[in-house]
TORLUMRO-427588 format. One record per residue (C-alpha): x, y, z. Coordinates in steps of 0.02 Angstrom, whole numbers, plus 50000, padded with zeros to 5 digits. Layout:
N
XYZ...
//
This chain:
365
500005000050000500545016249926499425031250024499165043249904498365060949965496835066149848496545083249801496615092149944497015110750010497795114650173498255131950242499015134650421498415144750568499475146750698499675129050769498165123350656498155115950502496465118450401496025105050253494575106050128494335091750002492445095249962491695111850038490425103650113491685098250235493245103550343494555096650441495615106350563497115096350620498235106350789499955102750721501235112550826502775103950785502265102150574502525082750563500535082350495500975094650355502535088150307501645070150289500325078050184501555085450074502355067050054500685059850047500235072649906501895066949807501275047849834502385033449798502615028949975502275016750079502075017050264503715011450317504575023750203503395037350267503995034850430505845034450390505605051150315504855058750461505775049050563504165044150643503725028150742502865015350604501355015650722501185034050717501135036350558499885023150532498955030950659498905046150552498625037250398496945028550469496185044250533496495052250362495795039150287494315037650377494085054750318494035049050138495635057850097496755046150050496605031849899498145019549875499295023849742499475005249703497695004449657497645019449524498365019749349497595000249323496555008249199497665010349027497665028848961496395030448826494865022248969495515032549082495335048948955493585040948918493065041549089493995056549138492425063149218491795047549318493615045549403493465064349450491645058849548492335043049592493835051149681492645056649815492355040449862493795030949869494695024050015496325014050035495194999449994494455003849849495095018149720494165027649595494835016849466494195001749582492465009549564492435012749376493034994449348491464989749434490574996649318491524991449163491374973649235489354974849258487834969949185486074977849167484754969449112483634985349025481764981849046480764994348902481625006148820480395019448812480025034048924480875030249084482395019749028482645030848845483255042448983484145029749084485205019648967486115036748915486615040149086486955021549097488285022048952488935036949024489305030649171490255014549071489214999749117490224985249020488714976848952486724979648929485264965548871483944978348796482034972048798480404981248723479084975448611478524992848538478825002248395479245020448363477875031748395477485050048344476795051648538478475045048609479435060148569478865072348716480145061748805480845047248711482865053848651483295039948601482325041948432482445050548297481045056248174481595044048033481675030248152479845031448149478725012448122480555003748178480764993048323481185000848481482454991848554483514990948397483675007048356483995009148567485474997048535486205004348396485905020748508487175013148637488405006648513488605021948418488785032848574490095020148654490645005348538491384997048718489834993148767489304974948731487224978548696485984963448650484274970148606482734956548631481344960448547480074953648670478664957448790478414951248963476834939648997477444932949158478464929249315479094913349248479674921749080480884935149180481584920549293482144913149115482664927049058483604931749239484184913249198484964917849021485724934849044486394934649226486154954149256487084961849398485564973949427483794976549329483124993149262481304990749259480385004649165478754991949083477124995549158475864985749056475294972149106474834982049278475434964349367477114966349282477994976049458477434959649542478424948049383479864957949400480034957649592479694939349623481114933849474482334945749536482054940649723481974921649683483834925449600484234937449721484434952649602484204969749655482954980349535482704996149512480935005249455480145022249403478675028449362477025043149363475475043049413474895060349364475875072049450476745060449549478305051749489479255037549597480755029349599480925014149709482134997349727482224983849794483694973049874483274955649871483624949050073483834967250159482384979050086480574977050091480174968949935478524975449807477664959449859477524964550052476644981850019474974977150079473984990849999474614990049821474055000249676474354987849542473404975149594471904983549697470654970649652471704956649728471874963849897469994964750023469984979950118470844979250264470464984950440471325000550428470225014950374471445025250287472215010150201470365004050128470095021250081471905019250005471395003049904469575009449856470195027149776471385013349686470195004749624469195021049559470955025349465471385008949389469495008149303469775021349177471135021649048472805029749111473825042048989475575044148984475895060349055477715058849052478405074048979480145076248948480655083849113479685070349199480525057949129482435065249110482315065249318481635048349340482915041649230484215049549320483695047549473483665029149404485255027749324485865034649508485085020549625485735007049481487605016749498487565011449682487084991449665488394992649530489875000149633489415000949830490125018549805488615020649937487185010750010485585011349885484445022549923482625018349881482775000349942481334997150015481135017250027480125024949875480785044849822479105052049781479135068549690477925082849666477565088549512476295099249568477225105049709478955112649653479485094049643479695092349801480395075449875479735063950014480365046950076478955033250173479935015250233478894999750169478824987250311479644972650287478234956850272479084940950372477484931450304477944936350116477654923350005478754933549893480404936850000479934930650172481234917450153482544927450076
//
């Protein structure tokens, strides 16, 4: 291990030294004697390892291990052995990732570590219409090695309020195509398989979980209505986290679910999907939940997803995906749907979904 300091600015005052990595935070460290700054200013110049640090400052091994752990834990510090694995032209390619990757990297895990993650991964696409035409951009961006794309649709006049992915000639032509020759002409790293399929069941996603092997699903289908309840029971039967968007008029909703920690769809006892296969429940305000349901699933739904809608869900999307993929941080709508307000400055709100131990869907999990 080679410590290597990350970007960070110091300034002394009087005995105190003051460091700022990311304004958000800073660190004041008393150094009377200077020992601290002058192992910064090795640190900075990297290509060190702890031993050597210590015969430069002359420095008991311990102490200066000491020192090194508290920086890290501070997230300033990556190991120098652990960067440059990535050869010049990726790293030019994903010049911008590194540079947000940097702020999470520890002696454990660099920001090369991170964006080989991602190189290395797998996301199975489900539709590639509103929510994930907006999502597989940010996905490529980001450098996910490989994407299976699914749809059954072709290229509609309506689909361009939101849909980016298309183009006006593309009109009449299969949908996930022209998606995958979206991805390979944007990035021609990216191994892309298009299936040009819908989904009828639970049992037709576990085959398909079976035959691709995804790291992490992007669900973005909503027709049938049951199909939240398909996709959650194959990806929890194969232990796959999956990650889901949506609107229902001025609400939009981005939610996931990790299979053995989170709540899963299946234990949400009032759910809007499937309001005719729940009976009221006890609770007033959850049968008047599951009745005004009811009223709303009766009449014909449309899609109200404008561009901006659907530009935030995606990347709010591509964002809870970017965390299953790399760990750069826990997930964050496992089990806890983001609702947003599009009728109220889009403001955002959080609710927990209790965990079911009697779920026939992840119960055992």
């Amino acid at each position: 291990m080679r410590p290597r300091l990350k970007n960070v600015a110091w300034q002394r005052v009087g005995d105190d030294l003051h460091l700022v990595y990311d304004l958000r935070d800073r660190l004041i460290v008393t150094d009377p004697g200077g020992q601290v700054e002058k192992l910064l200013a090795l640190l900075r110049e990297g290509g060190r390892t702890v031993s050597e640090l210590a015969g430069d400052l002359a420095l008991p091994v311990q102490d200066v291990l000491g020192a090194i752990e508290a920086l890290d834990a501070e997230r300033l510090l990556e190991d120098g052995d652990r960067l440059g694995i990535l050869d010049a032209a990726e790293a030019e390619r994903h010049f911008s990732n590194l540079a947000f990757f940097e702020s999470f990297g520890t002696l454990t895990r660099s920001r090369e570590d991170l964006q080989r993650r991602m190189r290395e991964s797998h996301v199975l696409v489900l539709g590639t219409g509103g929510l994930n035409s907006n999502t597989i951009p940010h996905l490529s961006g980001l450098g996910v090695g490989r994407m299976t794309l699914v749809d059954r649709d072709t290229v509609d006049v309506r689909n361009f309020a939101r849909q980016y992915l298309y183009r006006w000639e593309d009109l009449g032509a299969r949908k996930v195509e022209r998606a995958a020759e979206w991805v390979h002409a944007f990035d021609p790293a990216i191994k892309v398989q298009a299936i040009d399929t819908g989904i009828e069941s639970a049992e037709q996603l576990a085959e398909l979980l079976d035959e691709t092997r995804p790291d992490v699903v992007a669900s973005g289908i909503d027709q049938p209505k049951e199909v939240d309840l398909w996709v959650n029971a194959a990806c929890v039967g194969h232990g796959v986290p999956f990650v889901r968007g949506g609107i229902t008029v001025t609400k939009g909703i981005v939610w996931s679910v990790a299979p053995g920690e989170s709540a899963c769809r299946a234990c949400v006892p009032a759910d809007p999907t499937r309001p005719e296969g729940h009976a009221d429940p006890d609770e007033p305000a959850l049968s008047a939940e599951i009745a005004a349901a009811r009223l709303f699933y009766s009449r014909p739904q449309p899609n109200r997803g404008i561009g901006p809608v659907a530009g935030l869900l995606g990347a709010l999307g591509a964002f809870e995906v970017l965390r299953y993929l790399t760990g750069f941080e826990p997930p964050a709508y496992a089990g806890r749907p983001l609702t947003i307000d599009f009728a109220g400055a889009c403001a955002m709100s959080q609710v927990e979904w209790s965990r079911n131990p009697e779920c026939a869907t992840c119960g055992r999990s």
